[in-house]
PALUMZA-375040 format. One record per residue (C-alpha): residue number from 1; residue in one letter; x, y, z. Coordinates in Angstrom, 1 decimal. Layout:
N
<r NUM; "A"; <X; Y; Z>>;
...
This chain:
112
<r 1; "X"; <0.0; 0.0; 0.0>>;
<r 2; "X"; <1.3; 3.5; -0.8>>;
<r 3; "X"; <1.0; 6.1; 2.1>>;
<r 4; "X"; <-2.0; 7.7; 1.0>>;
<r 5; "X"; <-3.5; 4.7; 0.5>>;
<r 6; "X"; <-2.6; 3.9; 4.0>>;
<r 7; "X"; <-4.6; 7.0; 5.4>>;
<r 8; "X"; <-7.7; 6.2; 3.6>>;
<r 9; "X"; <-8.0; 2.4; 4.4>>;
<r 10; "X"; <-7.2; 3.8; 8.3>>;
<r 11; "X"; <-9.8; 6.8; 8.1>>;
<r 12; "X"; <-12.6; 4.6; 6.8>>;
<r 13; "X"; <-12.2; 1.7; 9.2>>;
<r 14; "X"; <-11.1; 3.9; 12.2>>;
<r 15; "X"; <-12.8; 7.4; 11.9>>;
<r 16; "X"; <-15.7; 5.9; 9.6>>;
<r 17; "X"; <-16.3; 2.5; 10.9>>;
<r 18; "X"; <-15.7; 3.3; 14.5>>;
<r 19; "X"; <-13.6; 0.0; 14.4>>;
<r 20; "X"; <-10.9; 0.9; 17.0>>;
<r 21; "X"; <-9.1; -2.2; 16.9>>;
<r 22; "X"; <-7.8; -1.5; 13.2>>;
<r 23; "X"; <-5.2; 1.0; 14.7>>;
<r 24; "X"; <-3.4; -2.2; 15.6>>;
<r 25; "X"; <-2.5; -2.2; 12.1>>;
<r 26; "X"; <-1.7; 1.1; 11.0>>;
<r 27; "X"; <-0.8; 2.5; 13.8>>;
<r 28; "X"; <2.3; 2.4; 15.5>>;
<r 29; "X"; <3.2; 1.7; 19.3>>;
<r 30; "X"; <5.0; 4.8; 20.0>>;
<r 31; "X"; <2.5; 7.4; 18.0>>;
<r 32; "X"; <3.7; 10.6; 18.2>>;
<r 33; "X"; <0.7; 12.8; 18.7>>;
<r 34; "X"; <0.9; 16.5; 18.6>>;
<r 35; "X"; <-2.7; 17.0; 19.8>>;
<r 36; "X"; <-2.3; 18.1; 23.2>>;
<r 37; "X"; <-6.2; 16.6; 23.3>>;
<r 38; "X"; <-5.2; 13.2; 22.6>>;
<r 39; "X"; <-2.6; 11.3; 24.7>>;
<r 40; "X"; <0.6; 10.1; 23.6>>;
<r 41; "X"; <0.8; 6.7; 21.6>>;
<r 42; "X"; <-1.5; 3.8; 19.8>>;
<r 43; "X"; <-3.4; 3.6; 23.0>>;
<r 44; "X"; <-4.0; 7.4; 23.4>>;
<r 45; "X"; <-5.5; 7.4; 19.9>>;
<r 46; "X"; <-7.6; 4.3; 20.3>>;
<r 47; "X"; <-9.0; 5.2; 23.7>>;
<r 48; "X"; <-9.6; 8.9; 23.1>>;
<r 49; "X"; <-11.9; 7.8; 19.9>>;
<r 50; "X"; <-13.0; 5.3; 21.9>>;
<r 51; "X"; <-14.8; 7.7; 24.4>>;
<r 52; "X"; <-15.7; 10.2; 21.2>>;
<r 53; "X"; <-17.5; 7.4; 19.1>>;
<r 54; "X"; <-19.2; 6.2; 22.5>>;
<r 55; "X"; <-20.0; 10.6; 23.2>>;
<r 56; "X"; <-21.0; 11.1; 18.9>>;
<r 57; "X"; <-22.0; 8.0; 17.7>>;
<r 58; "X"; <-22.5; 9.3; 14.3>>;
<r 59; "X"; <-19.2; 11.2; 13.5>>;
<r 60; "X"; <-17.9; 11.0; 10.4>>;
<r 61; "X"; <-15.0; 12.4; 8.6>>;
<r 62; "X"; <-14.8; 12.8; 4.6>>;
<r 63; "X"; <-11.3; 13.2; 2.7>>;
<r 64; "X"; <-11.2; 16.1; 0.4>>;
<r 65; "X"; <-7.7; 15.9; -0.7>>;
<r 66; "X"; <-4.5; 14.2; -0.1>>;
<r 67; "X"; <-1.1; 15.5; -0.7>>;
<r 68; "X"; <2.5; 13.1; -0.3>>;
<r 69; "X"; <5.8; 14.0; -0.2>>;
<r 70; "X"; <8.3; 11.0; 0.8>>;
<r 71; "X"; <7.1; 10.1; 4.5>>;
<r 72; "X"; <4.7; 12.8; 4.9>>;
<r 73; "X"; <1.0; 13.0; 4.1>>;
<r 74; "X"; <-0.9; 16.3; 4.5>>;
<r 75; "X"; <-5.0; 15.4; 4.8>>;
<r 76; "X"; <-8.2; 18.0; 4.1>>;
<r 77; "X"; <-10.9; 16.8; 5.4>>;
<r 78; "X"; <-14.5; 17.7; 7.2>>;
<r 79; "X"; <-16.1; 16.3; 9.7>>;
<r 80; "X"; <-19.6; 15.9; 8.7>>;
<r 81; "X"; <-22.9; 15.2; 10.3>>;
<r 82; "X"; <-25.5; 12.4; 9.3>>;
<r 83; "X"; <-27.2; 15.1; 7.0>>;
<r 84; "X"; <-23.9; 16.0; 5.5>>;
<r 85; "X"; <-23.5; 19.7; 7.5>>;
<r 86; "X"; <-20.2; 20.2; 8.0>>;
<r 87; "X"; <-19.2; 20.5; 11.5>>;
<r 88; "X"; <-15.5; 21.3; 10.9>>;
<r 89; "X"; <-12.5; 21.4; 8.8>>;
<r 90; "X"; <-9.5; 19.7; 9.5>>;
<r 91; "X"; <-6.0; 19.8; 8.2>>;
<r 92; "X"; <-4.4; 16.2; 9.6>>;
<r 93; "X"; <0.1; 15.8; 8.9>>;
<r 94; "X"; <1.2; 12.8; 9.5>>;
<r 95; "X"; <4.6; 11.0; 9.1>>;
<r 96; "X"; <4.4; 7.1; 8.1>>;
<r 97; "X"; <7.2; 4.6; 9.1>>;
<r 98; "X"; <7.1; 1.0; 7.8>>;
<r 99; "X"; <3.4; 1.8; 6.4>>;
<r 100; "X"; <2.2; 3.1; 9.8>>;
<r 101; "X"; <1.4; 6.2; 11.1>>;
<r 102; "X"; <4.6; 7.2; 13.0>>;
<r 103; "X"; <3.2; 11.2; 13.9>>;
<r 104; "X"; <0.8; 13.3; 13.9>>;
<r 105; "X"; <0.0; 17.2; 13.6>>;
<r 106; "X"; <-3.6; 18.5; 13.0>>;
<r 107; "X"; <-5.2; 22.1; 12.7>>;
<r 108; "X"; <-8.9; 22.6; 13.3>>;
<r 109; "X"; <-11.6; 24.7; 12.1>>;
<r 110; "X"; <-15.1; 24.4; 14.2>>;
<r 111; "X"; <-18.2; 25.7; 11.6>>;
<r 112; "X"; <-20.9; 27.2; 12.7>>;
C-alpha cells in the first residue's frame, strides 16, 4: 500500500467505521501525537476515539484531498454530520514509518 492509500483504508475503518481495533495495524506503538487533546501513543488514539464514538455516535469524517511528499501525508478533510452539514475542517500531517502512522500534527476549524 502507498502512504496515501494507507490513510484512507485507516480513516474509513477507524474514523468511519468506529472499528478501533484496526489502529493495531496502521498505527504504530509509540505514536507521536501533537494534539495536546489526545494522549501520547496507539493507546492514546484508540482510547480517546474510543470515548468520542461512545459521546458522537454518528461522526464522520470525509477526505477532500490528499497531498505526499516521501514520509509525509498532509489530509483535508470535514467532519460531517449524518445530513452531511459540515461540522469542521480539519487539516491532519502525519509522518508514516514502515506503512504506519509514526506522527501526527492537526489544525482545526469548528463551523458554525
Amino acid at each position: 500500500m502507498t502512504n496515501k492509500e494507507v490513510i484512507a483504508a485507516f480513516y474509513k475503518e477507524f474514523f468511519n467505521d468506529h472499528d478501533i481495533d484496526s489502529a493495531l495495524k496502521y498505527v504504530k506503538e509509540d505514536y507521536i501525537q501533537h494534539n495536546p487533546g489526545v494522549e501520547q501513543g496507539r493507546k492514546g488514539i484508540m482510547d480517546g476515539f474510543r470515548e468520542k464514538f461512545k459521546v458522537d455516535p454518528t461522526f464522520k469524517l470525509e477526505i477532500k484531498m490528499m497531498i505526499e511528499e516521501n514520509d509525509m501525508v498532509a489530509v483535508y478533510l470535514k467532519n460531517v454530520d449524518p445530513e452531511g452539514n459540515t461540522k469542521a475542517r480539519v487539516v491532519d500531517i502525519y509522518r508514516l514509518e514502515d506503512g504506519k502512522l509514526a506522527e501526527h500534527w492537526d489544525v482545526l476549524m469548528p463551523c458554525k
